[in-house]
C-alpha positions, 0 to 999 in steps of 0.5 A: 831202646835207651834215649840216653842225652840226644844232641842231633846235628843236620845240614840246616838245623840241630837238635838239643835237648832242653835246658832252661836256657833254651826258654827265653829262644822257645817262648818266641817260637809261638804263633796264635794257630799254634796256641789253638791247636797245639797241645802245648804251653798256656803262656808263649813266656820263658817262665810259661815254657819252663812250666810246661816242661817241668809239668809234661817232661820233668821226671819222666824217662820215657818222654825227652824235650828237645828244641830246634836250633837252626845252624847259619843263625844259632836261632832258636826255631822250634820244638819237638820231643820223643813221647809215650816211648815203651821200650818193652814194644820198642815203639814211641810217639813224636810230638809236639812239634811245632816250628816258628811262623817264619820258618814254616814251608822250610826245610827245618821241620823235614830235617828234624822229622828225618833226624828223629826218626833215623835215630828212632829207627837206627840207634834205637831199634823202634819198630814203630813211631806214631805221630798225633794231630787235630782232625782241624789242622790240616797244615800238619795233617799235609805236614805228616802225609809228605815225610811219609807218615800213613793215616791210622784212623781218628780218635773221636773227642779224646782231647779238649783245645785251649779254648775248651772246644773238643777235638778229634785226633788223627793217628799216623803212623811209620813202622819200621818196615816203611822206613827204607822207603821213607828214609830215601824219600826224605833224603832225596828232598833234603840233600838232593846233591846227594841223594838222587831219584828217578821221581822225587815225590816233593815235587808232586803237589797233590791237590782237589781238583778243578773243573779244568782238570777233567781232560787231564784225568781222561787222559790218565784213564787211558794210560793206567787203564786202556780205557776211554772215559766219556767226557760226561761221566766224569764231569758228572762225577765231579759234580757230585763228588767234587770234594772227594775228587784229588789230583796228583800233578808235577811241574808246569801243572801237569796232572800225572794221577787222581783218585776219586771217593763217594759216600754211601747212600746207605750210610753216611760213614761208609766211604767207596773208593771208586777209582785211583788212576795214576799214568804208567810212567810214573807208577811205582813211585808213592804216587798212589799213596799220596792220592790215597793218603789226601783222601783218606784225610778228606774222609776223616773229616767228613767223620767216615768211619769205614772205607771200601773198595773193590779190587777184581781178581786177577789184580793181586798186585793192587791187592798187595798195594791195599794190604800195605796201605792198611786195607783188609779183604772183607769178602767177595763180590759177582758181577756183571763187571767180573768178580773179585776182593771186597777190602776195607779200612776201618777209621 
């Protein structure tokens, strides 16, 4: 990996490595949220940016600033970098980044996103690419979860925010093997005239549920399993668990998957997951993930710090799904039901 001087050109926005001139635009960029959450400059001035590039940047080969320039306007709209890069393991961290308030919900932040990490994964060979986050920021929690990045787990008490609180922070992570699938599925979302998919998985809105869901998650059950569920035990389910209940659902509010998670009455940091479901015309395409990914955030918040599930034998193909999601087997398990895996996932 060499990170020579990046200049990255898109359809909606470029990238361009940091100079002072840039600062005066940067200092703009700024909003109140971002001050609290971001790891980033103490003061929104041209003289607090260049502060802080010239105290975290500066001298550094293994960290490059780059600010966010969209093209119609020539505005200054944002920042991102490549950090912590280790061209021995040929892995890096993206980040900070953070888009202006009036371009957030934009396109700007998944072309800068897809543009890093095609450069990150096609010039410069990386095999992987972390992201951090605060456990509280759940605007870029979603934010990483729909470019495609996947939940690692959550480093406890390891930074302080600028008003001195303590955070937690979530790890993400894309390896290069992800990055077939990632790269189409950013494609497709930014530059559909070109890029075209049976399912785009933008268009799915995952999202806790509501009591008015619970008929559509019955019929869920009945396409991706063959089975009919009582209407009482599912209400009851939501009832208990009703935090911990997500659903998947496309245009016209339409529910297509849901995925359900309890906590353990031994022990509060262990979580089941106690049932994914997703409708037969519609598997195969990261819907599964996307539910698994919203719940295994929810559990991060709740502070979890295991998570279980039982997959029976004769499901080797969910077996591999698990395994590639991070799951490990942990032992076996008997039942009156049948017998199969135990997996985990440790956070």
């Amino acid at each position: 990996m060499n990170f020579s001087p990046i200049a990255l050109q898109g359809q909606y926005v470029r990238l361009a490595s940091f100079n002072d001139s840039y600062a005066t635009g940067l200092a703009k960029t700024g909003n109140s949220q971002m001050m609290y959450y971001t790891y980033g400059p103490t003061e929104w001035t041209p003289e607090g940016i260049r502060a802080y590039i010239s105290k975290r940047f500066t001298g550094s080969p293994n960290r490059i600033p780059l600010v966010i320039i969209e093209k119609e306007t020539n505005e200054i709209i944002g920042f991102a970098a490549f950090i912590n890069i280790n061209r021995e393991q040929n892995r890096l961290e993206i980040g900070p980044v953070w888009i202006s308030e009036a371009h957030q919900g934009s396109l700007a932040f998944t072309e800068s996103m897809y543009m890093m990490l095609k450069h990150a994964f096609e010039v410069e060979e990386a095999q992987r690419v972390e992201f951090t986050c605060d456990s509280h920021n759940i605007h870029s929690k979603l934010a990483l979860l729909k470019i495609g990045a996947t939940i690692e787990g959550m480093v406890r008490k390891n930074l302080f925010r600028t008003d001195k609180s303590v955070r937690d922070t979530v790890l993400f992570g894309i390896i290069d093997t992800d990055w077939p699938e990632v790269r189409q599925t950013l494609q497709s979302r930014l530059y559909p005239e070109k890029y075209s998919c049976l399912l785009n998985i933008y268009d799915i809105n995952i999202r806790p549920s509501r009591l008015d869901d619970l008929d559509a998650i019955l019929e869920v059950e009945k396409s991706a399993f063959g089975r009919v569920c009582i209407f009482d035990n599912v209400r009851q389910y939501f009832d208990v668990f009703r935090d911990l209940l997500f659903v998947a659902e496309i245009q016209e509010s339409k529910v297509i998957g849901y995925a359900l998670a309890g906590i353990a009455t031994y022990d509060v940091n262990i979580a089941w997951i106690l049932s994914v479901g997703v409708k037969r015309d519609y598997q195969r395409k990261g819907i599964g993930k996307n539910l698994m990914d919203a719940i295994q955030m929810q559990l991060c918040s709740r502070n979890c710090r295991e998570i279980q599930l039982r997959v029976y034998s004769d499901k080797d193909y969910v077996i591999h799904f698990y395994e590639k999601i991070g799951y490990t087997k942990k032992g076996r398990f008997s039942d009156c039901s049948g017998n199969g895996n135990i997996m985990q996932l440790l956070l």
